[in-house]
VOGU-3710 file (C-alpha; in Angstrom, 3 decimals, decimal comma):
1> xxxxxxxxxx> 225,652/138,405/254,655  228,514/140,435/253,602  230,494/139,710/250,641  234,608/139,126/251,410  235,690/139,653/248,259  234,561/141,938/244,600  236,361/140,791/241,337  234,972/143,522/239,524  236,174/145,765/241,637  239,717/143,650/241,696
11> xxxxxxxxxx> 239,093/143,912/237,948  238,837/148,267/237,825  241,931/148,466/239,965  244,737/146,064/237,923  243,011/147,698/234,959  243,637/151,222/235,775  246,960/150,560/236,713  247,867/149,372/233,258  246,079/151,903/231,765  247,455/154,765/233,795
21> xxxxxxxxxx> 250,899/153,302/235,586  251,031/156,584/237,490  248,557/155,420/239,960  250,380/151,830/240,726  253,280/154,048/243,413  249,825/154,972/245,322  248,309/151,768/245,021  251,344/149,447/246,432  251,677/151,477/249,014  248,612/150,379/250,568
31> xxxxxxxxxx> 247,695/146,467/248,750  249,722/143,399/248,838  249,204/140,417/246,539  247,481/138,490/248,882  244,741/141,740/249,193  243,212/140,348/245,980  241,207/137,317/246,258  241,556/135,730/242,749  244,698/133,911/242,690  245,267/135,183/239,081
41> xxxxxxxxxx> 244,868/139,104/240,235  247,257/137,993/242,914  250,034/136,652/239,915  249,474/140,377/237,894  249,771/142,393/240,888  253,223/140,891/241,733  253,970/140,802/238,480  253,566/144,593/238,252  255,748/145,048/241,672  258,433/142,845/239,801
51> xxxxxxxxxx> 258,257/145,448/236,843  258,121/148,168/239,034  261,431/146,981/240,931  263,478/146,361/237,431  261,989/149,778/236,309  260,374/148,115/233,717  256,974/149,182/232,331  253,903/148,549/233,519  252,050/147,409/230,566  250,294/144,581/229,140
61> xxxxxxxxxx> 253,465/143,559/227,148  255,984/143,205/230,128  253,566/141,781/232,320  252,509/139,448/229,846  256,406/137,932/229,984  256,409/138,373/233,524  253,666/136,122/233,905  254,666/133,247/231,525  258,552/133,464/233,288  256,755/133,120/236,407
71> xxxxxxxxxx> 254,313/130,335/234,606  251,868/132,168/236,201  250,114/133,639/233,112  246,676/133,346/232,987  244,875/134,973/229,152  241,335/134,789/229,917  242,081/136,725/233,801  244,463/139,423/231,351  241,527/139,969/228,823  238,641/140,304/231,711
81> xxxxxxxxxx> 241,227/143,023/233,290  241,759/144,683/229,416  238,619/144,821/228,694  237,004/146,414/232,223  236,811/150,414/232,358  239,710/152,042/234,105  238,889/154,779/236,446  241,232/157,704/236,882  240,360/158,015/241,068  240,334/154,188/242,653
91> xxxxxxxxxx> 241,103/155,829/246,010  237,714/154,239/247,177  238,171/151,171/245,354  241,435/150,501/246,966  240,380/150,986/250,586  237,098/149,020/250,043  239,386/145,798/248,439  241,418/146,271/252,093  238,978/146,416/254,186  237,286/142,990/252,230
101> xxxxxxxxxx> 241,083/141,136/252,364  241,216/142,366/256,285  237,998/140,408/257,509  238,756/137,158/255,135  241,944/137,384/257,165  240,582/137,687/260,615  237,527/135,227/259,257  240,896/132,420/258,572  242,427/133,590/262,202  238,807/132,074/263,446
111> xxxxxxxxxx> 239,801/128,882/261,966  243,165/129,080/263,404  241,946/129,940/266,896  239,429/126,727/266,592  242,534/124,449/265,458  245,075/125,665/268,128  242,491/125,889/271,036  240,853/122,435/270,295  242,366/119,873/267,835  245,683/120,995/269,169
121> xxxxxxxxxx> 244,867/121,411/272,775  247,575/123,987/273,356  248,080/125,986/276,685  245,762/129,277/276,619  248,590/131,538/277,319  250,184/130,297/273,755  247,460/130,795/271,842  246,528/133,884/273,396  250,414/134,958/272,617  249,714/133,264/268,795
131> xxxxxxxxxx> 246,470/135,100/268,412  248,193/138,702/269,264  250,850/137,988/267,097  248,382/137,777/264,089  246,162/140,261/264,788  249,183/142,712/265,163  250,387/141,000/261,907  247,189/142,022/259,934  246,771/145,493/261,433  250,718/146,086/259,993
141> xxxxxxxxxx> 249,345/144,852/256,509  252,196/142,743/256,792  250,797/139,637/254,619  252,164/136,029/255,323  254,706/134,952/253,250  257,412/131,788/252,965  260,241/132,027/251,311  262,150/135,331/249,890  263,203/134,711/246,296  266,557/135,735/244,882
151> xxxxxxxxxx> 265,912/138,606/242,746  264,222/140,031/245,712  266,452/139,833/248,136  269,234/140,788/245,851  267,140/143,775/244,601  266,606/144,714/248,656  270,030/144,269/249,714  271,650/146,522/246,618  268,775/149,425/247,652  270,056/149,272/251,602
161> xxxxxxxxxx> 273,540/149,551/249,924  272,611/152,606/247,915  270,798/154,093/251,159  273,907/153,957/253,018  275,950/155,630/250,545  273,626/158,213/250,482  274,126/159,157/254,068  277,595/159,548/253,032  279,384/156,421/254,362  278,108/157,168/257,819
171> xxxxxxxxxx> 279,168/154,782/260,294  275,787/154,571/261,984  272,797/152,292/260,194  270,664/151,619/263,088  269,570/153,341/266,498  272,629/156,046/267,786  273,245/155,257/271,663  274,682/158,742/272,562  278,661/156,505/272,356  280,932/157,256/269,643
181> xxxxxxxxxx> 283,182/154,293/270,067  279,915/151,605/270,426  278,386/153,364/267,546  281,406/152,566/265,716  281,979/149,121/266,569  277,871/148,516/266,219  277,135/150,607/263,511  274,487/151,734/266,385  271,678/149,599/267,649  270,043/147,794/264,559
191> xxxxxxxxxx> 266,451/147,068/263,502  265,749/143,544/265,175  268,660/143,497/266,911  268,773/141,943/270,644  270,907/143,151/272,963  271,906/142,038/276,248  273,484/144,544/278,636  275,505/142,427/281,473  277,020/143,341/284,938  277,374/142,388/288,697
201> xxxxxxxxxx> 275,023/144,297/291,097  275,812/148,170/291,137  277,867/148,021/288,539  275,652/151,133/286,986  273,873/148,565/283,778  270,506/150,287/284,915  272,240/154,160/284,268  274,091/153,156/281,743  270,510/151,874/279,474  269,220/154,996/281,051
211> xxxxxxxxxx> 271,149/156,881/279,204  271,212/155,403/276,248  267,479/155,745/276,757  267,519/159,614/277,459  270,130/160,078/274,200  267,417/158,517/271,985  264,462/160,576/273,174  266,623/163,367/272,827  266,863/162,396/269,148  263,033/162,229/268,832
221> xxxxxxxxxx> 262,901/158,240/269,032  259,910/157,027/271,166  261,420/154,471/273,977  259,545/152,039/276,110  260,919/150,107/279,251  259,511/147,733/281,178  261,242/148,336/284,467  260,301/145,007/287,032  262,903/146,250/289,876  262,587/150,267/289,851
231> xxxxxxxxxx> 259,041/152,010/289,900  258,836/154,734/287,381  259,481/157,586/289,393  262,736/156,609/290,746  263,497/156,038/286,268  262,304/159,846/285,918  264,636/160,828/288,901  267,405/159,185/287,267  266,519/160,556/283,917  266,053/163,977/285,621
241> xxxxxxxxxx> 269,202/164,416/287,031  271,438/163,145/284,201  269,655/165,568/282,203  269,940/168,845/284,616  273,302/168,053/286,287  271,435/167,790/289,516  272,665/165,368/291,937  270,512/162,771/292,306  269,823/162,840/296,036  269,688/166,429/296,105
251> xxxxxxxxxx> 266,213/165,792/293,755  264,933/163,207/296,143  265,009/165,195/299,123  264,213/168,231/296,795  267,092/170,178/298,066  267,442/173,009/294,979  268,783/176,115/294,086  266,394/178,473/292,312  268,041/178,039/288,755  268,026/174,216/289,946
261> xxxxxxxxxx> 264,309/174,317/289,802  264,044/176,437/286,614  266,450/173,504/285,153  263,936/170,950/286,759  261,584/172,679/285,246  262,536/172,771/281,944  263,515/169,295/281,814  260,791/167,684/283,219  258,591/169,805/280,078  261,009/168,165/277,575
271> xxxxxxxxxx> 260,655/165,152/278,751  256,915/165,430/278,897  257,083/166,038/275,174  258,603/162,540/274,499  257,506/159,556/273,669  258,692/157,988/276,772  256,405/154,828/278,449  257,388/152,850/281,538  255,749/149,554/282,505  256,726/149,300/286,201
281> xxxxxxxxxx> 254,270/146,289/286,944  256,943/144,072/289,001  255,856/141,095/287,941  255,345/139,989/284,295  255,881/137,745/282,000  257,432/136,992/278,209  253,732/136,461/276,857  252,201/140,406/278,809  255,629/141,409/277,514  254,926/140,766/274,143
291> xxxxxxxxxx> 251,363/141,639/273,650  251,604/144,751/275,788  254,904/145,752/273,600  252,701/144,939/270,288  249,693/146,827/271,670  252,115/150,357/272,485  254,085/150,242/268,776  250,612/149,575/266,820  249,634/153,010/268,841  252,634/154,567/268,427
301> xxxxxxxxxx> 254,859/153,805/265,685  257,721/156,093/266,941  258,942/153,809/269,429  262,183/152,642/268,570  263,630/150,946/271,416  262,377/148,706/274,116  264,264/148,088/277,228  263,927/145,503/279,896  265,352/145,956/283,216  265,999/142,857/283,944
311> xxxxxxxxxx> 265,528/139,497/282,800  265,913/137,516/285,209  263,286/139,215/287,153  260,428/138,053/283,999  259,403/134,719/284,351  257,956/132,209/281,265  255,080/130,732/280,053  254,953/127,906/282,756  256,459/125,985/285,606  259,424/124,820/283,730
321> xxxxxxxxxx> 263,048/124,531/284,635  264,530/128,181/285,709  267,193/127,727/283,058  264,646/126,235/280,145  262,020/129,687/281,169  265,146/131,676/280,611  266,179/130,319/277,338  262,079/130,624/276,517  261,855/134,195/277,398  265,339/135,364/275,812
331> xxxxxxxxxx> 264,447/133,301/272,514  261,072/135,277/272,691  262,663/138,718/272,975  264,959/138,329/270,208  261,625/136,853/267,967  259,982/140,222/269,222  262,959/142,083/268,100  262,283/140,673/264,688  258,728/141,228/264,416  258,586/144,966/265,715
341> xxxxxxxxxx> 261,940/145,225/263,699  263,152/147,233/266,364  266,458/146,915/268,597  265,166/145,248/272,163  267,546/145,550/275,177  267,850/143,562/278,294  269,774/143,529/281,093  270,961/140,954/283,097  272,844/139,909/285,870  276,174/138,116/285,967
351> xxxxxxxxxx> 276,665/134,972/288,346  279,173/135,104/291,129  281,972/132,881/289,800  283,485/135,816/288,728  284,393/136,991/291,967  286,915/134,295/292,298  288,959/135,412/289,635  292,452/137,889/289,885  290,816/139,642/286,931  287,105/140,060/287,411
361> xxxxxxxxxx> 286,047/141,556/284,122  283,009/139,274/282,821  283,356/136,837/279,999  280,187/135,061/278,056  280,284/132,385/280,566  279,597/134,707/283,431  275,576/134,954/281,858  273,481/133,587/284,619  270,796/130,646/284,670  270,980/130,104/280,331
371> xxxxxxxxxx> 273,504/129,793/277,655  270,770/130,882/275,735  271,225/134,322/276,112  274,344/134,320/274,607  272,893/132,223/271,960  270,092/134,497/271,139  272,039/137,814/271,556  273,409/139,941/268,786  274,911/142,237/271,139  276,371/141,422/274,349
381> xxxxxxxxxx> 277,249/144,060/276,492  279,143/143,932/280,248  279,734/147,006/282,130  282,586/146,886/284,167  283,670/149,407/286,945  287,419/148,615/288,101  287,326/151,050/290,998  284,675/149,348/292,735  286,509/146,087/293,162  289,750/148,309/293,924
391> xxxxxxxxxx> 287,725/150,049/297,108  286,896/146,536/298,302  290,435/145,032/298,167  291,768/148,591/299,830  288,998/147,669/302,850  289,721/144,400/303,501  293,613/145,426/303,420  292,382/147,252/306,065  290,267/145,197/307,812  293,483/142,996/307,610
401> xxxxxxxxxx> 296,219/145,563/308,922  293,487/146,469/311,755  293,168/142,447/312,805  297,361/142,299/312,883  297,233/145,036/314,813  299,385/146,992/312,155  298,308/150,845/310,546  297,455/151,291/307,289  297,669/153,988/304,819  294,671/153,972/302,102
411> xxxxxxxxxx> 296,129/154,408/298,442  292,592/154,233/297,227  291,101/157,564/296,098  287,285/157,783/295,911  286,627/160,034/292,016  283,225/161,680/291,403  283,880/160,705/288,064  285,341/157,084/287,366  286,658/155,437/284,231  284,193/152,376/283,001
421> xxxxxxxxxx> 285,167/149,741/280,323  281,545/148,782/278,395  283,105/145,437/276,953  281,712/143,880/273,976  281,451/140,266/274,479  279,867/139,579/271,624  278,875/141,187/268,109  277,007/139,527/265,546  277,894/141,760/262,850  280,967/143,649/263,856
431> xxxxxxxxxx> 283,991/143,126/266,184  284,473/143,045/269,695  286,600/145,297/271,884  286,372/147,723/274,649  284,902/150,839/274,981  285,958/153,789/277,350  283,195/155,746/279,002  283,071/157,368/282,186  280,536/157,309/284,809  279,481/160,204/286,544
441> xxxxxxxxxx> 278,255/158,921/290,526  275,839/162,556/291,388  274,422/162,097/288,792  273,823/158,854/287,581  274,961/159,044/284,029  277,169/158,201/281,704  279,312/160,163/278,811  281,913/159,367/276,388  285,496/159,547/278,328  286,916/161,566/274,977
451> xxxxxxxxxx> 286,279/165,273/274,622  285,365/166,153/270,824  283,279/165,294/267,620  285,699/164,055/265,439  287,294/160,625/264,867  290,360/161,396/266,123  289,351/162,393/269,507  288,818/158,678/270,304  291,078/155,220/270,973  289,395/152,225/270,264
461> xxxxxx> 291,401/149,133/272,308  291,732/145,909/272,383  289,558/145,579/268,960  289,649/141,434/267,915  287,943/141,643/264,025  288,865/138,058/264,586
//
């Protein structure tokens, strides 16, 4: 039977690291405390990332205090470490001690399947879901912990500090969308951020993802969508034609020029390049969701933004309540958000109560089936297209005049290129407002309404930093 666990070998590694410090950047890049199986090796080797962190050396002295602040100080574990021979390679050692704290791990997720499967009795979906989770847990190395502790959090938060003054006060910390004014009111789409991306039907929220989508792979950043309404191919179209200028029907007819098709061409090879995945199963759930999502980052780590289109198409774990399945499977995205500390979008449609009102841009309450999405949400997006509501008042004016018997002379212009208002409903960590963009109908995308690079070129209104 195979051993989990080697002191000695436990022993050679803390004791080259005090003996030769160098090595210790190496080693934590690869162990955590809970690697080490003797709760006492465990103490020193957090002890030495404390010293590390307050640039303190690592050495028997300072650990030594460490240890007794921490009253976790242990002589008889020190002198066994002291007195083992270092070793100026522990390369092997290291992976070995990795490999024995990965199987004691998935030997405890045993126990854990036993106890949620049998003594808790719980559905098999859940602990399939629960089961993922840990696995994918344990293949990031990301050990369990409880509580964060002052000092580290305090050290963390001054080093993100320091990182953004090194980009030079930029206004962008997370994910750029392609938008100057949403990257400035967002700071950009953040690490475990979840965003909800509203509208009524053919309002454009598919394009508009889409091309946040296309600006990130155009930045190298891997994307996945699960797309439940739209099968791939009509996504590549889209994708296709906001990226050639090529109006969309003309590519799905395949009506093209011959520098059309060379543009084709070289898009479609750019895009091949990318690290660009669509699920376009039409029916799945938060719990295939997840795993599959897990699964595709653990292969490739590049992905940096997930998209659902749309949520109310996923369904939940069970045969609940529609609203209850809705507030399980938004509270789910924004936990997967968390745990692939990546930004997760989803769209969603807007109830009809709207309609009835003299001014139909959407508000928070327009969310449909849960309050829970707006609960969940850090960013809450609604994409609003005036002239579309204008064309339909303009028709039934006419429909109207036509009834009466009276003529009528359209004032409504139809534009290639319309004016859209992105509002921000809400904004966890920043203020809300509107943004300007404009939407162009041939094909399919969207672009910033302002001409220019520079700050100036751009109006932000209606801010509330309220």
């Amino acid at each position: 039977m195979t051993e989990l666990h080697n002191i000695n070998m436990e022993r050679s590694i803390l004791s080259s690291i005090i003996f030769n410090p160098m090595l210790f950047e190496d080693v934590s890049a690869k162990l955590n405390p809970i690697d080490f199986y003797l709760p006492a090796h465990r103490h020193i080797f957090s002890a030495m990332l404390e010293c590390e962190r307050a640039d303190l050396p690592i050495d028997e002295e300072f650990l030594k205090k460490t240890l007794n602040q921490n009253g976790t100080f242990d002589e008889q574990a020190m002198l066994d470490i002291l007195s083992t021979n270092w070793i100026p390679n522990i390369g092997a050692y290291v992976q070995e001690l990795k490999e024995k704290s990965i199987k004691r791990q998935l030997v405890a997720l045993t126990g854990a399947i036993n106890d949620i499967t049998v003594e808790r009795d719980l559905p098999a979906r859940e602990v399939v879901d629960t089961v993922q989770q840990k696995l994918y847990q344990i293949m990031q190395e990301s050990g369990e912990r409880e509580f964060r502790e002052s000092p580290e959090m305090t050290r963390s938060t001054i080093e993100h500090i320091k990182e953004m003054k090194a980009r030079g006060n930029a206004m962008i910390t997370g994910l750029d969308v392609g938008f100057f004014q949403l990257n400035k009111l967002t700071t950009g789409f953040n690490n475990g951020d979840f965003i909800v991306i509203a509208a009524r039907p053919s309002m454009g929220k598919t394009a508009f993802c889409l091309s946040i989508a296309g600006h990130c792979l155009n930045n190298n950043n891997g994307v996945a969508i699960f797309s439940l309404e739209m099968p791939a191919e009509q996504l590549m179209l889209r994708m296709l034609s906001a990226k050639t200028s090529i109006p969309l029907q003309n590519l799905k007819v395949g009506n093209l020029e011959d520098d059309e098709w060379t543009r084709l061409s070289d898009a479609a090879d750019e895009f091949s390049r990318r690290k660009f995945f669509v699920n376009d199963q039409g029916n799945i759930n938060i719990h295939q969701v997840r795993a599959q999502l897990r699964k595709l980052k653990m292969k490739h780590p590049e992905i940096s933004l997930c998209v659902i289109d749309y949520l109310q198409l996923m369904t939940g774990g069970g045969s609940k309540e529609r609203h209850l399945e809705v507030s399980e499977i938004s509270r789910g995205l924004k936990l997967l958000a968390r745990e692939l500390n990546m930004p997760v979008i989803a769209l969603s449609q807007l109830n009809r109560s709207l309609e009835n009102r003299d001014d139909k841009r959407p508000m928070l309450s327009d969310l449909r089936e849960s309050g829970a999405i707006e609960q969940d949400a850090d960013i809450i997006l609604f994409v609003y297209r005036g002239d579309i509501y204008k064309e339909r008042e303009d028709k039934e004016r006419e429909e109207k005049a036509k009834k009466d018997g009276k003529e009528y002379k359209s004032t409504f212009v139809k534009k290639e290129v319309e004016d859209v208002e992105i509002l921000i409903g809400k904004n966890r960590n920043g203020p809300i407002g509107t943004v300007e963009v404009q939407f162009h109908k041939k094909y399919t995308k969207f672009l910033d309404k302002f001409s220019g690079e520079s700050e100036q070129a751009y109006t932000i209104s209606k801010i509330d930093l309220g």
